[in-house]
Structures are given as structure tokens and as C-alpha cells.
C-alpha positions as CSV (number, residue, x, y, z in Angstrom):
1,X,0.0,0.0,0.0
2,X,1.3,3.5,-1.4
3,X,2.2,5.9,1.7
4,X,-1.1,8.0,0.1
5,X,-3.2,5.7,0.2
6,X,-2.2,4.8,4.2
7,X,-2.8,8.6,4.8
8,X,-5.8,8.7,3.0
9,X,-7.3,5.5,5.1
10,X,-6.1,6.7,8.4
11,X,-6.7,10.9,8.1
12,X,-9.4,11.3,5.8
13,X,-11.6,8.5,6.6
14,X,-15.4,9.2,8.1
15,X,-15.7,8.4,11.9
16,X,-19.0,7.3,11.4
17,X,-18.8,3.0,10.1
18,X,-22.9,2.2,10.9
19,X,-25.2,2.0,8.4
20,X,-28.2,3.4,11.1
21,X,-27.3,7.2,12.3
22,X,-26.1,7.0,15.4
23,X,-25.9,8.9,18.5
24,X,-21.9,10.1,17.6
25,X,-22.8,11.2,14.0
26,X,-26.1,13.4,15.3
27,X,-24.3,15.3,18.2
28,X,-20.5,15.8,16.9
29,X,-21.8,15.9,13.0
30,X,-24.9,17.5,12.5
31,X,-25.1,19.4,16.6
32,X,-21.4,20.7,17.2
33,X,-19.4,20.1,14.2
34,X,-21.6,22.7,12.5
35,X,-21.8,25.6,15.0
36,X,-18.5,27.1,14.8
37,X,-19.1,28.1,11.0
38,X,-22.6,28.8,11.6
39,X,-22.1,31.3,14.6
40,X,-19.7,32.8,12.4
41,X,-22.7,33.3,9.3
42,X,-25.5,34.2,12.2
43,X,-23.3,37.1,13.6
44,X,-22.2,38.4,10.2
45,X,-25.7,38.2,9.0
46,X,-27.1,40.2,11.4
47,X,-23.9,42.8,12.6
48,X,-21.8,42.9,9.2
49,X,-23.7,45.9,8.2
50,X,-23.7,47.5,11.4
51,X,-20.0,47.2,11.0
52,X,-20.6,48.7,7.8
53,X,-22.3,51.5,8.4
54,X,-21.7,52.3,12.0
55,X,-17.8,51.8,12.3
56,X,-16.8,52.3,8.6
57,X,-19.5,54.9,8.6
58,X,-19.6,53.9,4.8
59,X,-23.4,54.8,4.4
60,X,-22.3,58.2,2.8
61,X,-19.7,56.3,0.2
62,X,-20.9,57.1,-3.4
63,X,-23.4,59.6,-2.4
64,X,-25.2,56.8,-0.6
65,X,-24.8,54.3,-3.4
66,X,-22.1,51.8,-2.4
67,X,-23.7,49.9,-0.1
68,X,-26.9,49.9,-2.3
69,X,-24.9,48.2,-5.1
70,X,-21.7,46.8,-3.7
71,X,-24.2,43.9,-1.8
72,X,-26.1,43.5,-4.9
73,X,-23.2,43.0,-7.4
74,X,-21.2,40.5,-4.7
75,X,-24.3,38.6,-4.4
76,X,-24.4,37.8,-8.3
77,X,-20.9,36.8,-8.2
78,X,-21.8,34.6,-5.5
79,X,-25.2,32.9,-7.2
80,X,-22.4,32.1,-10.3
81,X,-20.2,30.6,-8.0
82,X,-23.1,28.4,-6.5
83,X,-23.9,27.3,-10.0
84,X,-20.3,25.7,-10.3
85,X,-19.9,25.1,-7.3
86,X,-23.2,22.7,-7.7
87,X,-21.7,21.4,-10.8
88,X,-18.2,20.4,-9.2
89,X,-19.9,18.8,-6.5
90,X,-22.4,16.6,-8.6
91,X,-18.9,16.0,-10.4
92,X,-16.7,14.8,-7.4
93,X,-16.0,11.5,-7.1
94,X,-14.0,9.9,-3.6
95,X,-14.3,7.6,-1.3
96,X,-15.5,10.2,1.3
97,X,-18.3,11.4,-0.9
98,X,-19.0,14.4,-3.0
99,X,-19.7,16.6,-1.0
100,X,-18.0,16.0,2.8
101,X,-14.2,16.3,0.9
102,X,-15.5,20.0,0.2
103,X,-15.9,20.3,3.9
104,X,-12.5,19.5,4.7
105,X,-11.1,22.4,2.3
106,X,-14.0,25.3,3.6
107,X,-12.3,25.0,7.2
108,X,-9.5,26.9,6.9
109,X,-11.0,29.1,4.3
110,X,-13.3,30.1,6.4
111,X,-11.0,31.4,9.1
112,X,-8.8,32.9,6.7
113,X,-11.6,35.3,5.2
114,X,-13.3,35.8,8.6
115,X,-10.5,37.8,9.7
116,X,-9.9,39.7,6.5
117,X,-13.7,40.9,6.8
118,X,-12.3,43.2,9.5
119,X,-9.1,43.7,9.2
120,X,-10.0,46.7,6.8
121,X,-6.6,49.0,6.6
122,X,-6.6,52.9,8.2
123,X,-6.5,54.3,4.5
124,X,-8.1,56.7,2.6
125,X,-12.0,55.5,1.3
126,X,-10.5,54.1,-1.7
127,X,-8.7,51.7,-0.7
128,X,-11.0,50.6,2.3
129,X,-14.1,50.7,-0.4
130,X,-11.8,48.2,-2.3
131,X,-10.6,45.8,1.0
132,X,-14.4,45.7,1.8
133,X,-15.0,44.3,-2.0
134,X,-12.6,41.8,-2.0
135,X,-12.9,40.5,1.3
136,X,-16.8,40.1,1.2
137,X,-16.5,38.3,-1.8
138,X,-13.7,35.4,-0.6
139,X,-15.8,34.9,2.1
140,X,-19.3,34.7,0.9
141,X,-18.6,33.9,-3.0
142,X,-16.2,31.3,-2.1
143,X,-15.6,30.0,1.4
144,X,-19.0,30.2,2.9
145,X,-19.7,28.8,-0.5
146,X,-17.8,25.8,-0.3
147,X,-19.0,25.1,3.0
148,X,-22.3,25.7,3.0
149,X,-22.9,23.6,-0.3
150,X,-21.2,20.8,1.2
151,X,-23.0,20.8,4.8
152,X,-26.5,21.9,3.3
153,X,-26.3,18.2,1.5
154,X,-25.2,16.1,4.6
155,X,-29.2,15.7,5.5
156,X,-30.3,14.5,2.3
157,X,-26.8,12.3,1.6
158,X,-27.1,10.9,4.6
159,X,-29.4,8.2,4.8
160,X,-32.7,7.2,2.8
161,X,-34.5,6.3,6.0
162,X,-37.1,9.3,6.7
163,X,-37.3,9.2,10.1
164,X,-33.4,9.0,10.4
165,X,-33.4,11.7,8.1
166,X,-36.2,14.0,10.0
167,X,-34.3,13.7,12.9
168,X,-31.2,14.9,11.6
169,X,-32.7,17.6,10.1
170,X,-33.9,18.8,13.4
171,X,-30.2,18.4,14.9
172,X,-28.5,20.3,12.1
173,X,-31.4,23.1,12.9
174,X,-30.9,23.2,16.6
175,X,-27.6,24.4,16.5
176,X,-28.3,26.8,13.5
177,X,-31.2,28.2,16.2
178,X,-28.7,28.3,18.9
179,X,-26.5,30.6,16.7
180,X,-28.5,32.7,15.8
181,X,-31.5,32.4,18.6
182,X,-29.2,32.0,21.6
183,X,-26.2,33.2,21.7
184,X,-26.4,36.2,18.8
185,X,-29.8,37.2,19.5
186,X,-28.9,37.3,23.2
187,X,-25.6,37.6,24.5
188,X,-24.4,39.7,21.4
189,X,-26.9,42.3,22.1
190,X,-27.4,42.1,26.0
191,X,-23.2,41.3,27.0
192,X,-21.0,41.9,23.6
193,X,-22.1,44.8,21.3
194,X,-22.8,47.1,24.5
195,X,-18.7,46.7,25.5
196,X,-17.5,46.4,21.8
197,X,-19.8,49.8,20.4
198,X,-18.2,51.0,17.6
199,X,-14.2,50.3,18.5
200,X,-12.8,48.8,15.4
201,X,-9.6,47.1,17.4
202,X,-12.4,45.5,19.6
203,X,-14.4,44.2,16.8
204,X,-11.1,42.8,14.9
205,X,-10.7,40.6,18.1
206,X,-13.9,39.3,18.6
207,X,-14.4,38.3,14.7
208,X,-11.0,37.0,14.7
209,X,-11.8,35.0,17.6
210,X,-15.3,33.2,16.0
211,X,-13.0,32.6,12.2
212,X,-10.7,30.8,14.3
213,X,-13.2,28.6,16.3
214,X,-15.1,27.9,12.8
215,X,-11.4,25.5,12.0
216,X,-12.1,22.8,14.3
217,X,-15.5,22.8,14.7
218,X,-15.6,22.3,10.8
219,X,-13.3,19.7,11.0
220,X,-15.4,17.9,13.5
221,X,-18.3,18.2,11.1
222,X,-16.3,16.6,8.0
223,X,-14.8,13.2,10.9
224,X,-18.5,12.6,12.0
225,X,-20.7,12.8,8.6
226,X,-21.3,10.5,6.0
227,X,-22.8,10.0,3.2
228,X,-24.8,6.8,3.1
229,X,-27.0,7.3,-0.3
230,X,-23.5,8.5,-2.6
231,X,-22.1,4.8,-1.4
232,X,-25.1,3.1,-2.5
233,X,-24.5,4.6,-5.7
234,X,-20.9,3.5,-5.5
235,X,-21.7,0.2,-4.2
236,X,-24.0,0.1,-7.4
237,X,-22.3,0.9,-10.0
238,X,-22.8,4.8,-10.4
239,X,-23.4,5.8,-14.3
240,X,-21.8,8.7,-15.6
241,X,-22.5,12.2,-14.7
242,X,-25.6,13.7,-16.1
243,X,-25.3,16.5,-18.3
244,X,-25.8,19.6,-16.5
245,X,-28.9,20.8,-19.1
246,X,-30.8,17.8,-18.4
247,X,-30.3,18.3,-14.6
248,X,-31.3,22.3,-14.7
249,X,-34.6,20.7,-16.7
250,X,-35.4,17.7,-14.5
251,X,-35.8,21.1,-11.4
252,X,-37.1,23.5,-12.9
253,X,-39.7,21.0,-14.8
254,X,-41.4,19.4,-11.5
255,X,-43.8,21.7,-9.4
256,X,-42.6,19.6,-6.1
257,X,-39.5,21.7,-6.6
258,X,-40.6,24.9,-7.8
259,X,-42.8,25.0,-4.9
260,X,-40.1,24.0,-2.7
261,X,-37.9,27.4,-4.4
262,X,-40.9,29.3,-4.3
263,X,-41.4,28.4,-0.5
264,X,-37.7,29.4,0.1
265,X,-37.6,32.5,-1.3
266,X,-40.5,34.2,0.0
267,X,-39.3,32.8,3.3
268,X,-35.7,33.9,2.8
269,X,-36.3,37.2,1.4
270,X,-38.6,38.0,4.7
271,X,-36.2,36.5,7.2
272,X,-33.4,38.7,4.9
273,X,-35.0,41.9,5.9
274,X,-35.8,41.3,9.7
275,X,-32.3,40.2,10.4
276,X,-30.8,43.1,8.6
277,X,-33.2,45.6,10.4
278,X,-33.8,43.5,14.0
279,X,-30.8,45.9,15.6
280,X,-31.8,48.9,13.9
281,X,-35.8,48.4,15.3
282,X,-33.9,47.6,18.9
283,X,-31.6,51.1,18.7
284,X,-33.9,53.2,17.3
285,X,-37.9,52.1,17.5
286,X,-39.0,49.9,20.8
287,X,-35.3,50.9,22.5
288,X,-32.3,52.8,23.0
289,X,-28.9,52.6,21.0
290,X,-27.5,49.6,22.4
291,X,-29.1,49.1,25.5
292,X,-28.1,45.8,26.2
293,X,-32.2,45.5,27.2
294,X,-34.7,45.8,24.0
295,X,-32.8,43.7,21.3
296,X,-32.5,40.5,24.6
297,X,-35.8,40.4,25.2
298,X,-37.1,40.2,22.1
299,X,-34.7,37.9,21.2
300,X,-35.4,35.7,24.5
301,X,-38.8,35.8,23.5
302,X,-37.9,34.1,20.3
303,X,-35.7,31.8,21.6
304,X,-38.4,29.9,24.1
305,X,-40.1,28.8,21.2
306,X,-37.2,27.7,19.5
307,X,-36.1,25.8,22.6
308,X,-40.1,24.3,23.0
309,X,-39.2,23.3,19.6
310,X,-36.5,21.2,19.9
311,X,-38.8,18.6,21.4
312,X,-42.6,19.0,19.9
313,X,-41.8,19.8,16.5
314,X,-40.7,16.4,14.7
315,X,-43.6,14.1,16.9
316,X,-46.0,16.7,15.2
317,X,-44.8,16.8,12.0
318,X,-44.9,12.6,12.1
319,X,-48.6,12.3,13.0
320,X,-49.7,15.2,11.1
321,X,-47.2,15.8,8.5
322,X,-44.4,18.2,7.7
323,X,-46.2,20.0,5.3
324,X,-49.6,20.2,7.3
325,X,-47.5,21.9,10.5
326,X,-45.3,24.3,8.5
327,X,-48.8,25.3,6.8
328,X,-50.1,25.9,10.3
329,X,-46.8,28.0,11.5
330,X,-47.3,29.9,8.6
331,X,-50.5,31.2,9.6
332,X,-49.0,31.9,12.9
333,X,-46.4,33.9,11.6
334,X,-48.7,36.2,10.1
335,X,-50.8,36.8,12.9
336,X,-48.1,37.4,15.2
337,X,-46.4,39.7,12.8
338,X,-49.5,41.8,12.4
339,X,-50.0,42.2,16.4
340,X,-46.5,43.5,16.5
341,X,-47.0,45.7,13.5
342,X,-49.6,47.3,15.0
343,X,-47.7,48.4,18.2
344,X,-44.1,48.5,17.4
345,X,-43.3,50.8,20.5
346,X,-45.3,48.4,23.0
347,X,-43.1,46.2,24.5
348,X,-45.2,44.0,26.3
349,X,-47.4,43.8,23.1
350,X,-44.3,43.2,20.8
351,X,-43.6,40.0,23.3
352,X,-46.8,38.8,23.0
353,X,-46.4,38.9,19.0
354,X,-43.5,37.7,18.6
355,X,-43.7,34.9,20.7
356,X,-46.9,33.7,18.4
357,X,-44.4,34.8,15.2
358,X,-42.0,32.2,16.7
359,X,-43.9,29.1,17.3
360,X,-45.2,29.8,13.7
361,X,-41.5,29.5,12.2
362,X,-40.7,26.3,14.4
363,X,-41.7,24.2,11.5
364,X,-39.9,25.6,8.7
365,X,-36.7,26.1,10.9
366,X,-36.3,22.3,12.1
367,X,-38.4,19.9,9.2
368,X,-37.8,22.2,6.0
369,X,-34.5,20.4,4.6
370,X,-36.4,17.0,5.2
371,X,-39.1,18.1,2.8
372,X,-36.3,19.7,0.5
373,X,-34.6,15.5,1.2
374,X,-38.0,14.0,-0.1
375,X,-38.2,16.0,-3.2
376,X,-34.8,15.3,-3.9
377,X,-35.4,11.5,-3.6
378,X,-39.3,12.2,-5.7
379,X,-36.7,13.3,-8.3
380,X,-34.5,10.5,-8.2
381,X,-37.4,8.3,-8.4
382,X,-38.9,10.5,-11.5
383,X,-36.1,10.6,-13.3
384,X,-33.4,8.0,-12.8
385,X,-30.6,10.0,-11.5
386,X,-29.3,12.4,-8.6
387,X,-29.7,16.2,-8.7
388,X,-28.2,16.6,-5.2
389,X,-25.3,19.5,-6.1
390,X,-27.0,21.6,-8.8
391,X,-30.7,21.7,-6.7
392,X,-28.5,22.5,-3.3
393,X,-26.8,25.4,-5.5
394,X,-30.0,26.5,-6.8
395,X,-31.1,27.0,-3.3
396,X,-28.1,28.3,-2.3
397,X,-28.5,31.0,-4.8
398,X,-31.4,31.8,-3.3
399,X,-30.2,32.4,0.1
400,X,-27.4,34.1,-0.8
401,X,-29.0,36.5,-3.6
402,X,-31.0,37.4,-1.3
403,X,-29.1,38.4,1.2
404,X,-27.2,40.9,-1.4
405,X,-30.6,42.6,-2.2
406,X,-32.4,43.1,0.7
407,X,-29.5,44.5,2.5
408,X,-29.3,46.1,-0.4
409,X,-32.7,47.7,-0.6
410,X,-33.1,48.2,3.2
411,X,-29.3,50.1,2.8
412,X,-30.9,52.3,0.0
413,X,-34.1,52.7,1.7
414,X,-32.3,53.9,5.5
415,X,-30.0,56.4,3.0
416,X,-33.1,57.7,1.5
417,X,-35.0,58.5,4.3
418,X,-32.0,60.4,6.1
419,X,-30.8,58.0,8.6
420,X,-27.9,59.5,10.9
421,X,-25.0,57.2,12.0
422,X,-23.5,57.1,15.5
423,X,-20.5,58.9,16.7
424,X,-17.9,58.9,19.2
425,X,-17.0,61.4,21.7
426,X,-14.4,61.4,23.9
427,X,-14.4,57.4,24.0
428,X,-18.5,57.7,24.0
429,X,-20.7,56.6,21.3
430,X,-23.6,59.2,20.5
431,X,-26.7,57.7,18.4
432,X,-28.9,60.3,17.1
433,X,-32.8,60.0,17.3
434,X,-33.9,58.8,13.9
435,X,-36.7,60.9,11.8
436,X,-40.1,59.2,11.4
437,X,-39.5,58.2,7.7
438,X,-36.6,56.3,9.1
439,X,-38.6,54.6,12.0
440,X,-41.0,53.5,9.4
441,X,-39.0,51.7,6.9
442,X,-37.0,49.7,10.2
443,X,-40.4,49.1,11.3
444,X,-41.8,47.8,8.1
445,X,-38.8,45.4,7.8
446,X,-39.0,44.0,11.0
447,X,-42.2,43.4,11.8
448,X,-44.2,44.5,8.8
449,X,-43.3,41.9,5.9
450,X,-44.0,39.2,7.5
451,X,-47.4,39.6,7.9
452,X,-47.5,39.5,4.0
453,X,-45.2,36.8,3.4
454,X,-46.7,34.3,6.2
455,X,-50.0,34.1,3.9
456,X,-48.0,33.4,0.6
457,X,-46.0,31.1,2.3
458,X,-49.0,29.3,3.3
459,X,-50.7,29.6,0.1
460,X,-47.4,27.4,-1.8
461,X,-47.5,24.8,0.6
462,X,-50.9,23.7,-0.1
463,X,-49.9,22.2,-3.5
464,X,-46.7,20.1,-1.9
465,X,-48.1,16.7,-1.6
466,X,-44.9,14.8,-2.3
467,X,-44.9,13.0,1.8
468,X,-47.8,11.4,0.4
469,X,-46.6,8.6,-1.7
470,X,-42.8,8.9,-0.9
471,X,-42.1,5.7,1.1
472,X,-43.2,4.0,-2.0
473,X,-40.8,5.9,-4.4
474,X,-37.9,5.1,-2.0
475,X,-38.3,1.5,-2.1
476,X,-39.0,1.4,-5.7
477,X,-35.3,3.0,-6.0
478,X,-34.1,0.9,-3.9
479,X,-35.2,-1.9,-5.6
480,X,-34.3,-0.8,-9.1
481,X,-30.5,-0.4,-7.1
482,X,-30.6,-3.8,-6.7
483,X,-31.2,-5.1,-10.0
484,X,-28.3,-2.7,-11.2
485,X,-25.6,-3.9,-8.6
């Protein structure tokens, strides 16, 4: 045996050796091995642009205009590097899989382009407008990319068994909830951002501190995954990669999927908006500028539910179906929305509604990439061949479009309606009180938009039936795997 191929077998080898899930692969693969890149995501998503805005004080940067179409424009790169990276990953063929190797290489990518978000250089606008470019990009159009390609497919590559499947779906979403619902909603806003305010040295440590905890966490994620339904393929005798027209048609031709994009983006596109306006509502609507008060109790609020969550959600979506509970949380989302709509400045009223908002979002949070895993299989069945990269990048794209825009919109619409940064004096940071215009569009963004998109999304999921005859289609493939090995 070649000395590569004894380095292969003992470094790069899964942890994981059952053909059931076990208790190993859900905590350290899909709970912990996860959360280190993840916290990373949750806190730039929802304080990157504070960063932007607030210690760059960029907002004035092209008249107003850069950080209206610098998030847009990234955001395209990035939905092109989706596409291929969809395409490489539907391509790769190892031992470990194709799509845990790409794991291995996003870990110290990751922590690499963390830091550089950050590290922005003392120089004249120029040159900071340009570090800010580049390093968005290598993070988000490329390592983010890599990674979150890869992990989003470890739930549908991991095992054909639905219930298996459903509960590592709710795994991998309990520690994206604890980013994002734990410790950035509330210790960020309640412990960190009051002591950090708007001291750039400050925020270069604490960044630099979650990119370098993302390395070994990520690492943990590639030891303790694996992909169960790529080695049946193996075992079977996998045909040659489809061509990559004939994948985009097999997607974009089945309503199961289009529904399942459709779902997505309204949802994305809403969740976009109120993460990139939840501080701004905190500082400047229902609170004072960092506080270290509003932004935790709301964000408590929303984390009970989230927490409740972890235990009711997959019992009811197995006796009354993960469709049938994600329609019902829609509903809930809308009505809770509206309540808070109504009385932005009322915290006790604003509790109220967003605790009803956040039951409503438990099923989508924790059972949404099942569903997304049984249209994926509906496909395979369908069709006769895997989609698993280029459907992942096509969500992907999604997301990360998304992102782009609505920041960019809600930059544009803050710029239009005069909002005033922050400033420091003598060590002290100064928020000004924010015109009515201003007030309006934060309110709108958080609390507003949902109220909308919880009926549309509820309206989409009427027509995704595809849990009804699923078990059938499964064993049918697996059957037709048989005769072919």
C-alpha cells in the first residue's frame, strides 16, 4: 500500500462506520461540528452591516450608493459561484463522498476570510471601499460557498430512512437556532455589542476569535458525517454524470420543486429583511442605541419557542405531516407579525407577538431540509438520476441572492429616508434619534413583511403533496439499485 493511500485511510476517513445514524454522528456531526461556521454566518448576517455602516460609517460612500450596489453585485458573483460550485460537486467523485471532501477544504478558508472581513486597513476611502469588496466576496462567493454547499447536503446524503433523516434535520437546525436564537440574539446584544460599540480594534478581536473557532469545529463536522445514499450509488455501479442541461430541466420542470424554491424564497427574502433591520428596530424604535435591554428580550422571546421546539416539532410533523405543521406555523407567523405591526413601540405587546411569530417559524426552521430531502429523492425516483449538487446550488443562490438585495434595498431605503450614524466622543458613542420616515422603513422590515409573506408562504404549501406517496418511491429505488448492482 502507497504511503497515500495509508494517509488517505487513516486521516481522511469518516468516523462514522454504521449503516443506522447513530448517537456520535447526530451530536458531533450535525449538533457541534456545525456551529462554529454557523455562529460565524449568524453574527455576520445580522452585525456585518452595522460594521458597515456604524464603524466604517460607509453609508455616505458614493453619495449613498455603495452599499446599495456593492451587496447586490457580490451577491451575483456569489449565485455564479453556486452554480459551479453545484456542478463540481455533482462531479466529485472519492471515497468520502462528494460533498463532505468539500468540507475538509472550507475549514480553513473560512477562518482565513473571517479575519480579513475586518481587518480593513486605516486608509483613505479608496482603498478601504476596495478591501471591503474583495474580502466580502472570498468569504461569501467562495468559502462560505464551499461550506455551506457541502453541509447543506449532509441531510439529504445521509441516509434514505425518513425518520433517520427527519431527525437529523432537526439536529442540524438546533444548533443553526442556537447561533443565531441564543447566543447572537442574546448575548451579542445584552453582554458583547454594549462593550465592543463601535471600537474597530475591539471588533477585529472578537471576529478573529469566532474565524478561528469555525477551523475545528468544521473539521469535526467533516470526521463525523457520512454519506450513506453516494455509497449506495458506489456500491451500485454509479453511471456517468448527467449532463448539466438535463439536470437544470429535471428542477425547474417538476412543481414539487418549484414550490419547494418558491417556499424558500418568499421565506428567505422576509427572514433577509428582519435580520438586517432587527438591531436597527432595537436602537432606534421599541429601545435605546445599544441598550443591552430591547434587542434580549425580544430575542429571549424568540428563543423559548425555538427551545419548545427542539422537542414538539418532529412528533408533530410525524402524525400530522411536515407540510400540514409548516402550513399551520405559517398562519402563525402572520398573525403574530400583524400584532407587532400594530404596536411597534409596545413592548409587552411586541412580546406577545412575537412569541406567536416564533412558534409559527418552528416548522420551517427544524423539518424544511427533510421536505427539501424528499423532493430530492421524488426526483430521483422520477427521473433516474441524482440532482443533489445543482438543486442544493439552486437553493443556495437563493439564500445568498437574497441576502445581497435586501440589504441592499433596506441600505438604499435607510439612505433615502436620512438615517444619521453614530458617533464617538471622547471614548463615547452618541446615536442620534432617527426621523419618522426612518422609523418606518425599520419598522416595516422588521415586523411588517411578514405579515404579508406568512400568507403566501402558506398559500405554496398547499400544492406540496410529495410526503404522500414517498415511502413508495424510495423503495422502488431501492429496488431498481438492486437489480443494477
Amino acid at each position: 500500500m502507497s504511503s497515500k493511500s495509508i494517509w488517505e485511510r487513516k486521516c481522511l476517513q469518516s468516523a462514522v462506520k454504521g449503516d443506522d445514524v447513530g448517537r456520535a454522528e447526530k451530536w458531533l456531526g450535525y449538533l457541534l461540528g456545525p456551529a462554529g461556521a454557523l455562529l460565524l454566518n449568524a453574527v455576520l448576517a445580522t452585525y456585518l452591516n452595522v460594521f458597515y455602516t456604524d464603524v466604517l460609517k460607509l453609508t455616505s460612500v458614493w453619495g449613498g450608493a455603495f452599499l446599495v450596489v456593492f451587496p447586490i453585485v457580490s451577491k451575483v458573483i456569489d449565485a455564479i459561484t453556486n452554480i459551479i460550485m453545484g456542478y463540481i460537486i455533482d462531479r466529485t467523485r472519492t471515497a468520502q463522498g462528494k460533498a463532505r471532501p468539500w468540507l475538509l477544504l472550507s475549514a480553513p478558508l473560512l477562518t482565513v476570510s473571517g479575519i480579513l472581513l475586518f481587518t480593513v486597513p486605516a486608509a483613505s476611502e479608496t482603498v478601504q471601499v476596495i478591501w471591503v469588496m474583495l474580502s466580502y466576496n472570498l468569504f461569501y462567493s467562495f468559502s462560505y460557498t464551499i461550506f455551506n454547499m457541502s453541509h447543506g447536503l449532509m441531510v439529504p446524503l445521509s441516509t434514505r430512512n425518513t425518520t433517520q433523516r427527519g431527525s437529523l434535520s432537526v439536529f442540524n437546525q438546533i444548533t443553526t437556532i442556537m447561533m443565531s436564537g441564543i447566543l447572537v440574539a442574546l448575548i451579542f446584544p445584552m453582554v458583547i455589542m454594549p462593550s465592543i460599540g463601535v471600537d474597530k480594534s475591539k471588533w477585529i478581536m472578537l471576529m478573529s476569535a469566532l474565524s478561528i473557532l469555525a477551523l475545528p469545529l468544521t473539521l469535526l463536522e467533516y470526521y463525523f458525517t457520512k454519506e450513506r445514499v453516494t455509497l449506495e450509488y458506489q456500491q451500485a455501479g454509479e453511471a456517468a454524470p448527467v449532463a448539466f442541461g438535463r439536470q437544470l430541466k429535471a428542477i425547474f420542470t417538476d412543481k414539487f420543486m418549484v414550490i419547494i424554491y418558491g417556499f424558500f424564497l418568499v421565506s428567505t427574502a422576509a427572514t433577509c429583511i428582519k435580520n438586517v433591520s432587527l438591531v436597527y428596530f432595537c436602537n432606534y424604535v421599541l429601545g435605546t442605541y445599544n441598550d443591552g435591554v430591547t434587542q434580549t428580550m425580544i430575542s429571549v422571546i424568540g428563543g423559548i419557542p425555538m427551545g419548545i421546539g427542539i422537542f414538539a416539532v418532529w412528533p408533530l410533523a410525524k402524525k400530522f405531516g411536515k407540510r400540514n405543521v409548516t402550513i399551520a406555523g405559517c398562519v402563525l407567523i402572520s398573525i403574530g407579525s400583524a400584532i407587532c405591526w400594530m404596536f411597534p413601540t409596545n413592548m409587552t405587546v411586541m412580546l406577545v407577538g412575537q412569541f406567536i411569530k416564533n412558534m409559527g417559524g418552528l416548522p420551517g426552521s427544524y423539518v424544511f431540509m427533510a421536505l427539501f430531502a424528499d423532493v430530492l429523492d421524488h426526483l430521483e425516483w422520477k427521473h433516474g438520476f441524482r440532482i443533489d449538487g445543482i438543486a442544493m446550488s439552486v437553493y443556495n443562490i437563493i439564500a445568498v441572492s437574497l441576502v445581497g438585495i435586501c440589504t441592499g434595498i433596506f441600505n438604499g431605503l435607510l439612505s433615502g429616508a436620512g438615517y444619521i450614524a453614530p458617533e464617538i466622543s471622547e471614548g463615547i458613542t452618541i446615536a442620534a434619534t432617527q426621523n419618522e420616515a426612518v422609523q418606518s422603513v425599520i419598522t416595516f422590515g422588521f415586523v411588517g413583511l411578514e405579515t404579508i409573506t406568512g400568507v403566501i408562504m402558506a398559500a405554496l404549501l398547499i400544492f406540496l403533496t410529495v410526503e404522500k406517496d414517498i415511502g413508495k418511491k424510495q423503495a422502488e429505488i431501492k429496488m431498481r439499485k438492486g437489480k443494477h448492482s
